[in-house]
C-alpha positions as CSV (number, residue, x, y, z in Angstrom):
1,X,21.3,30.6,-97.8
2,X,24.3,31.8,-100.2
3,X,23.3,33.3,-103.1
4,X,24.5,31.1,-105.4
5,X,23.6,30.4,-109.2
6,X,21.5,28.0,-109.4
7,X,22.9,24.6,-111.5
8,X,20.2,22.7,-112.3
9,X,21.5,18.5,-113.2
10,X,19.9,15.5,-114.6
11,X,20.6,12.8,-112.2
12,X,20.4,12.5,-108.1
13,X,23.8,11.0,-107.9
14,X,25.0,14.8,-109.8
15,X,22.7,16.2,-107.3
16,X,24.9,14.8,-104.5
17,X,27.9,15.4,-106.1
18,X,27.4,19.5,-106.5
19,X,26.0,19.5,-102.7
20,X,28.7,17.6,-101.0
21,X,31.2,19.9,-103.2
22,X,29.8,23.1,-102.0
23,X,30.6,21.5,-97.9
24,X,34.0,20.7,-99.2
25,X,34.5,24.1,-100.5
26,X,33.0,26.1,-97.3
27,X,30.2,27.8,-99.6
28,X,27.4,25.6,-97.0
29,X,28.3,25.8,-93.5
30,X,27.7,22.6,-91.3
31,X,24.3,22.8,-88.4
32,X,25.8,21.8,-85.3
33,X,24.2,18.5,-84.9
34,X,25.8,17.3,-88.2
35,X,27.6,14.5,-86.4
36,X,25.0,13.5,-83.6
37,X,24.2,10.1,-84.0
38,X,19.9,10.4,-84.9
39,X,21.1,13.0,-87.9
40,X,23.4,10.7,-89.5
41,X,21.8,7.8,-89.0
42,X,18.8,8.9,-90.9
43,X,17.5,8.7,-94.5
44,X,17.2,12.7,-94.1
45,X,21.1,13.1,-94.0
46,X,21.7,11.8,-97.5
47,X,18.6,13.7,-99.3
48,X,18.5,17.0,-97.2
49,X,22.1,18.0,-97.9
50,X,21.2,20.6,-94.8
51,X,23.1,23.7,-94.4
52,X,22.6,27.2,-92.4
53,X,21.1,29.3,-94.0
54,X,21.6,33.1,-92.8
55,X,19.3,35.9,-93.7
56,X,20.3,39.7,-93.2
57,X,17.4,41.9,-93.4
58,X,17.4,45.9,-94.1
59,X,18.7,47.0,-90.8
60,X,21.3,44.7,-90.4
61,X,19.8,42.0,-88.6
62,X,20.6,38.4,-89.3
63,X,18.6,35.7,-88.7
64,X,19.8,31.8,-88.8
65,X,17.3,29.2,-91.0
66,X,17.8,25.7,-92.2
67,X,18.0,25.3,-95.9
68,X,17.3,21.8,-97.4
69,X,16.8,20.6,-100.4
70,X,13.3,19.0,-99.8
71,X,12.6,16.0,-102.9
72,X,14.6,14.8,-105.9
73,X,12.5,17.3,-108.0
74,X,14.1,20.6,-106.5
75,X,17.1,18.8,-106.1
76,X,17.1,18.6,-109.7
77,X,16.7,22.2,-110.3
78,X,18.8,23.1,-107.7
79,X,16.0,24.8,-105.5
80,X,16.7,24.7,-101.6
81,X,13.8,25.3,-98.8
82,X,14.5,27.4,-95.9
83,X,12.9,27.1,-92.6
84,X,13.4,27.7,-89.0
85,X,15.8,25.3,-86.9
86,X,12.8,24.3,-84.7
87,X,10.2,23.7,-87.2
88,X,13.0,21.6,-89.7
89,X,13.8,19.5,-86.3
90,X,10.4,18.6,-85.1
91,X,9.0,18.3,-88.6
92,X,12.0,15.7,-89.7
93,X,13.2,14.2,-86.5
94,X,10.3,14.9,-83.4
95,X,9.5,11.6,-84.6
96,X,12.8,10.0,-84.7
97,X,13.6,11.4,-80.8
98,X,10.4,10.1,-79.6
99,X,10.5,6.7,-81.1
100,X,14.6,6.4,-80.4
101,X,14.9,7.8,-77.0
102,X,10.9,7.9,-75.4
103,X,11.0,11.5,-75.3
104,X,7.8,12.9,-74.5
105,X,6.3,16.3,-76.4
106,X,7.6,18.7,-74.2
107,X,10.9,16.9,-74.2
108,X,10.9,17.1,-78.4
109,X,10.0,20.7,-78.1
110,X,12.8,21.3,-74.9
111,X,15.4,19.7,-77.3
112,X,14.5,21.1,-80.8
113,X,14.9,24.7,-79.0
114,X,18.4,24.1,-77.0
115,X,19.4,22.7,-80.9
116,X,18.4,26.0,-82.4
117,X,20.0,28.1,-79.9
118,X,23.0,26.3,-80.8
119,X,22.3,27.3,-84.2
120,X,21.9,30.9,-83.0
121,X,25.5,30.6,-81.0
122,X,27.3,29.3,-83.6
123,X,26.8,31.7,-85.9
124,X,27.4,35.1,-83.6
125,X,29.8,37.2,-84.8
126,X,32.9,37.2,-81.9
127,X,36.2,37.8,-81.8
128,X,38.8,35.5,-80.2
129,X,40.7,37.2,-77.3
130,X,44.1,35.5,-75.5
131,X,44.6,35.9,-71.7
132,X,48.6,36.0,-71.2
133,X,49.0,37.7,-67.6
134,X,47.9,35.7,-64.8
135,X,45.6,38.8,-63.6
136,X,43.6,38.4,-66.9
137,X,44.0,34.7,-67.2
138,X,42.1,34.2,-63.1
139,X,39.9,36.6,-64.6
140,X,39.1,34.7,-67.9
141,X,38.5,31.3,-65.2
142,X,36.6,32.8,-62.8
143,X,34.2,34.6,-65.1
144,X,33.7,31.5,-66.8
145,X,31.0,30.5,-64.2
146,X,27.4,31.3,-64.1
147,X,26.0,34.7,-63.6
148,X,24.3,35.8,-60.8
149,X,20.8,35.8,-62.4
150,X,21.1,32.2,-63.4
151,X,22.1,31.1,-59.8
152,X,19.1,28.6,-58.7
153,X,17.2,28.9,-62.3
154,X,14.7,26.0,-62.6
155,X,15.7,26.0,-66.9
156,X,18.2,23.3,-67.6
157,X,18.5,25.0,-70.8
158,X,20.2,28.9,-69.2
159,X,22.4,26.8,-66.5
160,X,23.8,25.6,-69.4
161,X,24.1,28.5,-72.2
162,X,25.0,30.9,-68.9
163,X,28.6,30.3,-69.3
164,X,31.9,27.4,-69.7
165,X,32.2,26.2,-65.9
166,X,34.9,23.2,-64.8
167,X,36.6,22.3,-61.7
168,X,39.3,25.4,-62.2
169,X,36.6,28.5,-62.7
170,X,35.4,28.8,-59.4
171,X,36.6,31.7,-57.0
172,X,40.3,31.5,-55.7
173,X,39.0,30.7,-52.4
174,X,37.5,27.5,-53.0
175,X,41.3,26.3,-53.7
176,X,44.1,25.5,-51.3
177,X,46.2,27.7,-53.1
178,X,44.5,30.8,-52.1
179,X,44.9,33.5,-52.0
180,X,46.9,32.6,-55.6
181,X,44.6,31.0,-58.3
182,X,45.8,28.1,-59.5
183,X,45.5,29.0,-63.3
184,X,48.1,31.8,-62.4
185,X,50.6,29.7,-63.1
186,X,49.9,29.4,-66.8
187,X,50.8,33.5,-66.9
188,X,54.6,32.6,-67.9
189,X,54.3,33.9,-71.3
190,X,54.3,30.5,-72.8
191,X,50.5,30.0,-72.5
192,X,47.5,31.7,-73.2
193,X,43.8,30.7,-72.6
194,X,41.7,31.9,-75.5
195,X,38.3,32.8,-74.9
196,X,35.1,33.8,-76.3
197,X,33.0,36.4,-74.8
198,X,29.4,37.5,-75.0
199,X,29.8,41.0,-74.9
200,X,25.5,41.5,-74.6
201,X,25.9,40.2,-71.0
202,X,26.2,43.4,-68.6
203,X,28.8,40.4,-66.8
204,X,31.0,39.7,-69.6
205,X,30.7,36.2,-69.2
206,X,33.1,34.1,-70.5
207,X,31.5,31.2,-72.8
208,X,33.9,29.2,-74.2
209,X,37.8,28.9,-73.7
210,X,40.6,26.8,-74.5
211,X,44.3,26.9,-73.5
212,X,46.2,27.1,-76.3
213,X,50.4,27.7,-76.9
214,X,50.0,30.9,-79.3
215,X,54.1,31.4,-80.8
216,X,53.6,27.7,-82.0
217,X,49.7,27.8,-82.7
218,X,49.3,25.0,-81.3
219,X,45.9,24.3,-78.7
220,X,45.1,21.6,-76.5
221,X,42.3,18.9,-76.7
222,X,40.5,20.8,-73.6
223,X,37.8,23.2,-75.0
224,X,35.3,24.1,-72.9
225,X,32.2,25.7,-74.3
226,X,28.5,25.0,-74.9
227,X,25.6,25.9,-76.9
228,X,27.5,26.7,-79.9
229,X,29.6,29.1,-78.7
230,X,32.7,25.8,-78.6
231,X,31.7,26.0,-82.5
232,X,32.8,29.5,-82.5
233,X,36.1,29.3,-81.1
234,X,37.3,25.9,-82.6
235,X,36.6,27.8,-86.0
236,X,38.0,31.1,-84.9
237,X,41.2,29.0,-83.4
238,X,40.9,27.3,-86.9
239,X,40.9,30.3,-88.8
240,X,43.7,30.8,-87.3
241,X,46.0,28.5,-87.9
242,X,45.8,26.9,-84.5
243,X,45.9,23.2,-84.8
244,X,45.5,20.0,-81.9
245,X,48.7,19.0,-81.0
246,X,51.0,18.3,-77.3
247,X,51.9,21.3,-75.3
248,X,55.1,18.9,-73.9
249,X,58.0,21.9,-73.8
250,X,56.0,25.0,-72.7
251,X,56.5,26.5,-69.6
252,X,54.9,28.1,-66.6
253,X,55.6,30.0,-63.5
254,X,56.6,27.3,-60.4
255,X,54.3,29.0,-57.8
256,X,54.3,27.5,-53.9
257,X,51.3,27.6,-51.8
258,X,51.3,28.9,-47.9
259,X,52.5,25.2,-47.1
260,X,55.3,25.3,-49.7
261,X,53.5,22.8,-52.3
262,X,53.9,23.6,-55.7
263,X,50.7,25.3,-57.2
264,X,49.0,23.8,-60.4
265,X,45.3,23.7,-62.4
266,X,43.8,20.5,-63.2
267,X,45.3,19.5,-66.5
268,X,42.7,17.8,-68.7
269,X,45.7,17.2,-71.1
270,X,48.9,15.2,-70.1
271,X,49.3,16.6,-66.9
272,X,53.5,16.1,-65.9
273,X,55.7,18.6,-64.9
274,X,58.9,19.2,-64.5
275,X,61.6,22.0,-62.9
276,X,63.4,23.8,-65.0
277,X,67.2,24.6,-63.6
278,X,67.5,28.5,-64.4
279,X,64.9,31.0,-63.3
280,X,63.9,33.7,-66.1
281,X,65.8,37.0,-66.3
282,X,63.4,38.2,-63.8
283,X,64.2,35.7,-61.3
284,X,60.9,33.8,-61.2
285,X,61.4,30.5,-61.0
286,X,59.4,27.8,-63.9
287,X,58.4,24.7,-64.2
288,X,58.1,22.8,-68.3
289,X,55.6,20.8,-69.2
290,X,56.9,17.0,-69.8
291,X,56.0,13.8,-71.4
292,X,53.3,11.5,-69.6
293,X,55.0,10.5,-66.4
294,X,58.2,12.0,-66.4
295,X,58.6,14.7,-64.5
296,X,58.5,15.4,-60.5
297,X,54.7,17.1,-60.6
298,X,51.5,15.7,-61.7
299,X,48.7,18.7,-61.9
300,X,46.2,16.3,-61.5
301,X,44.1,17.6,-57.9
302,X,41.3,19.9,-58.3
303,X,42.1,21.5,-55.1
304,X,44.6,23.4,-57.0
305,X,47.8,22.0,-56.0
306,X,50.6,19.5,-57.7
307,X,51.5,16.2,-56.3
308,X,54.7,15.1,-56.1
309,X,55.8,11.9,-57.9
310,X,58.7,11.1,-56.0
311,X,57.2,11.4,-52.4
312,X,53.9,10.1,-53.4
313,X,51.7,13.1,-52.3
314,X,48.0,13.0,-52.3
315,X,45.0,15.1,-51.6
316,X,42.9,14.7,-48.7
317,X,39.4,15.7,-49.7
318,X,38.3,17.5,-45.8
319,X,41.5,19.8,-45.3
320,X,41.8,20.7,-49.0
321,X,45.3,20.3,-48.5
322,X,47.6,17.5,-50.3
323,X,49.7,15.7,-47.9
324,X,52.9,13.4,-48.9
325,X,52.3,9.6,-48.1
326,X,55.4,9.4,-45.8
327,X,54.5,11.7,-43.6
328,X,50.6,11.0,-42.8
329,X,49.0,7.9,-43.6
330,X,46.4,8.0,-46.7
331,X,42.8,6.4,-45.8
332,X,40.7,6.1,-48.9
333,X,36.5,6.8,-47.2
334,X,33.6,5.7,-49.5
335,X,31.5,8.4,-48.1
336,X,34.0,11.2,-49.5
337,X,34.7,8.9,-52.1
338,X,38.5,10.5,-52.2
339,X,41.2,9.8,-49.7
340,X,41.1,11.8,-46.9
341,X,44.8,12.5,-44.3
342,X,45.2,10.2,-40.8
343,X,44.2,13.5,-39.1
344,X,40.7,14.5,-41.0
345,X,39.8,10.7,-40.7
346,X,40.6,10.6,-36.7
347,X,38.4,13.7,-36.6
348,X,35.5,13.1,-38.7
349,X,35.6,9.3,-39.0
350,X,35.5,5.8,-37.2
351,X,35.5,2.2,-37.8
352,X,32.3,0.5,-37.0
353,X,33.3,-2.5,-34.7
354,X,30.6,-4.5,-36.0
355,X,30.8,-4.0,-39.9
356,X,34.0,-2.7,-39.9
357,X,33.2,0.0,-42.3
358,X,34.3,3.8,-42.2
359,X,31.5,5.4,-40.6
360,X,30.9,9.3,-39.8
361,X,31.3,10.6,-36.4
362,X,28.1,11.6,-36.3
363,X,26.6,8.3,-36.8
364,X,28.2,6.9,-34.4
365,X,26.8,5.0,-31.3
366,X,28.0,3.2,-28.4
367,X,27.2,-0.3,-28.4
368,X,28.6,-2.3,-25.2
369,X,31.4,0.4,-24.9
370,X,32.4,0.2,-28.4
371,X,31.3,2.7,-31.3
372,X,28.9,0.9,-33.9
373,X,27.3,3.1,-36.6
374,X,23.6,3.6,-36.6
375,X,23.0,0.9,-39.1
376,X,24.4,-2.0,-37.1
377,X,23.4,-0.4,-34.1
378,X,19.6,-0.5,-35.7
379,X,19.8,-3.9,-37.1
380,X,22.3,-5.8,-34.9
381,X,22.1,-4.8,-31.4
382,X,19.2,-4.3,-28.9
383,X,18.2,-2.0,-25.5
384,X,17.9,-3.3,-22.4
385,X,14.9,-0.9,-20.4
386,X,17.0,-2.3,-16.9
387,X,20.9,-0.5,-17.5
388,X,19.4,1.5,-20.4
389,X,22.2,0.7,-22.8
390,X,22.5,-0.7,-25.9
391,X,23.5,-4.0,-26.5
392,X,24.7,-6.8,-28.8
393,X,21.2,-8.6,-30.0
394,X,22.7,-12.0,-28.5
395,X,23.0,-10.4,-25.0
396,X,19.2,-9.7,-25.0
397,X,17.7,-12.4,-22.8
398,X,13.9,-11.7,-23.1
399,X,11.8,-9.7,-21.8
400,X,11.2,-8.0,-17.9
401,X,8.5,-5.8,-17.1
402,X,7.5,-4.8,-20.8
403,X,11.2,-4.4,-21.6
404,X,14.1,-6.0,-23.1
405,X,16.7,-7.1,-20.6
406,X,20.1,-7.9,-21.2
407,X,21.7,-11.1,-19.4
408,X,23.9,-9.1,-17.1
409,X,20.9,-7.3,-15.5
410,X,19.1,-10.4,-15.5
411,X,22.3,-11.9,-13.0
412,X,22.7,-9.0,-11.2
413,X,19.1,-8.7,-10.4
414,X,18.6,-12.7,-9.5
415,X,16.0,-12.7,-12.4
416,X,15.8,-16.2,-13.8
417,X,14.4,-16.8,-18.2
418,X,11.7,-19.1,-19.0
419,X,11.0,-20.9,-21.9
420,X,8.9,-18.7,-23.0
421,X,10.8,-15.9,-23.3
422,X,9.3,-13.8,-19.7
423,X,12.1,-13.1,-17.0
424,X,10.7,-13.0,-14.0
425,X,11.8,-12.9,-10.0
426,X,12.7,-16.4,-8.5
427,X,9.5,-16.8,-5.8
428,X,10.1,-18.9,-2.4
429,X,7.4,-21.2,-1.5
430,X,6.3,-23.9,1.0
431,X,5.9,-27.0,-0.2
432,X,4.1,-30.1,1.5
433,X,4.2,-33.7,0.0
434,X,4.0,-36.9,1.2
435,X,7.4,-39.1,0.2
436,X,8.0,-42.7,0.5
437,X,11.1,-44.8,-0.7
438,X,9.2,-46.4,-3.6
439,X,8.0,-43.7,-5.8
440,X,8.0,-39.8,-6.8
441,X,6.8,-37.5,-3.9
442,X,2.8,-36.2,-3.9
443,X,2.7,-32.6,-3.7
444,X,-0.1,-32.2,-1.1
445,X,-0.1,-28.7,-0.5
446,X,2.1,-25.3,-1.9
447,X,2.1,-21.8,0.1
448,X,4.0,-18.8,-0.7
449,X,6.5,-17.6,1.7
């Protein structure tokens, strides 16, 4: 709580007035959950005023409370109460969570604490670093993923304070642009990714970032960062003098891949590209970023690699490669959901002849010489005990010696269907009856042959 002199008023409405002032002028600092939906909605945002309140005790240590200003009397007198995040959220708004959303206890208590670790977060003391060089910048992405000792952790809550993960922080083999990263390309000069790290991790993990265009302080609307620690760097970026605003103009280095496709990151900003004539004075050759839809490249694939806008390139989602759509035709498969190249699909994939659907090779069956998936095979067709195939259900005649039969064994075999459903062997017999011309013959006596 700042240590502020105390100016005590007369009326609530001046009590409002002094606390929305001290916001305005910085002296309270926002909690992190100033803007979620069950704070502002509720009669405690308009009579708390909350605020952090940070304690620093003989040796140096601080410590993050809440202080709020309780009821209209301390209001008056200008007295604040301070407490811990999680006992000010359960206290005020267990209730609220539990009624809103059917959270259970544990849930209210899960929540409360992920809230005040935020807290914690956004109040560390961190400095903000750039990554210019493409060696620091792949460094910056791919220690932006978890650390080891949070691999398989049961606790929603460390997956996600662990680190800032996306599509582009994983390991540069898990791209088609290996063995280049694809956020390599951002090392021009033009670029920088600014990032926060938690220097009490023996991993220096990376836990929040945000590419940014440092000669014009200008960042982009992608920050990635949890927990607080995307507090931390918008106000450090803040701080200084970095404002939201389009990177259209900056450039970058025009990298190709093994198969000679321009390399590029999944842009989560306006994502168009275009070549730039001249090479820098070191020869390497550039690409600018361009309005929406105007230039050549779209970095819009996560495998790492650029599209081309004028040949109509595409990803296929089983080679990680991109392919152009006039050379090899583009199948879009539900069970990828992505489109997947002429070649993956021949390999991996079939059409079902009876539901016409995309089906994987490995569901596959044969069904009168055709290939049916499992599903159709299951529901629409049958298997006949006598060729030991399966069978369209229709060709299914009944049933021979415990077994389904199909009509073709039936034939072959000179079997004959009754009425009731039992194919059976046509039996000779000897027949005796007494005929005349006037009425149906008398069967006097019947002998099997």
């Amino acid at each position: 709580m700042p240590d502020l002199e105390r100016e005590p008023v007369q009326t609530w409405q001046a009590v409002a007035d002094r606390e929305s002032l001290r916001f305005r002028e910085g002296i309270y600092t926002k909690l992190p959950w100033t803007n979620e939906d069950w704070y502002v909605g509720s009669d405690h945002y308009m009579k708390h005023f909350a605020h952090v309140s940070e304690i620093v005790d003989d040796n140096g240590n601080s410590k993050c409370l809440v202080a709020y200003t309780p009821d209209e009397r301390k209001g008056l007198a200008d007295i604040q109460t301070a407490t811990k995040p999680r006992r000010y959220l359960i206290q005020f708004f267990g209730k609220i969570w539990k009624d809103a959303d059917g959270m259970s206890d544990a849930e209210v208590d899960k929540y409360a604490d992920q809230l005040a670790n935020k807290l914690e977060f956004q109040m560390l003391k961190v400095d903000v670093l750039l990554a210019y060089n493409q060696d620091h910048i792949r460094w910056v992405f791919e220690h932006s993923n978890r650390p080891d000792e949070f691999s398989g952790s049961d606790s929603a809550l460390k997956k996600k304070m662990a680190s800032c993960p996306s599509c582009m922080s994983h390991h540069v083999d898990a791209y088609s642009s290996k063995p280049t990263h694809p956020t390599e390309v951002y090392g021009y000069g033009d670029l920088a990714i600014a990032h926060l790290i938690d220097k009490s991790s023996h991993e220096m993990i990376v836990k929040a970032r945000e590419l940014v265009w440092p000669d014009k302080k200008i960042r982009s609307h992608a920050l990635k960062g949890q927990y607080g620690w995307e507090t931390k760097l918008d106000g450090g970026l803040t701080s200084l003098g970095y404002k939201r605003g389009d990177l259209s103009g900056a450039k970058m280095l025009h990298m190709k891949s093994r198969n000679d496709i321009t390399i590029a990151p999944y842009f989560d900003i306006p994502n168009s590209l275009e070549e730039v004539d001249a090479p820098d004075y070191l020869g390497r050759k550039l690409l600018i970023i361009v309005g929406e839809d105007e230039g050549k490249y779209r970095a819009s694939n996560q495998s790492g690699l650029a599209s081309n806008a004028e040949r109509g390139s595409f990803y296929c989602a089983i080679c990680d490669d991109n392919h152009y759509e006039d050379d090899i035709d583009c199948i879009w498969v539900d069970a990828e959901d992505a489109n997947v190249c002429r070649d993956c699909y021949d390999e991996h994939y079939f059409s079902c002849e009876a539901c016409e659907e995309s089906q994987h090779r490995d569901n596959s069956c044969e069904v009168d010489g055709e290939m049916w998936c499992e599903y159709c095979m299951e529901n629409e067709s049958g298997y006949c005990g006598q060729c030991q195939t399966n069978t369209r259900r229709n060709n299914i005649v009944g049933e021979y010696e415990n077994e389904d039969i199909c009509d073709s064994c039936s034939q072959d075999n000179g079997l004959h269907v009754k009425s009731c459903g039992q194919v059976v062997e046509l039996t000779e017999v000897k027949l005796t009856v007494a005929r005349c011309a006037c009425c149906d013959d008398e069967e006097l006596e019947r002998e099997d042959i």
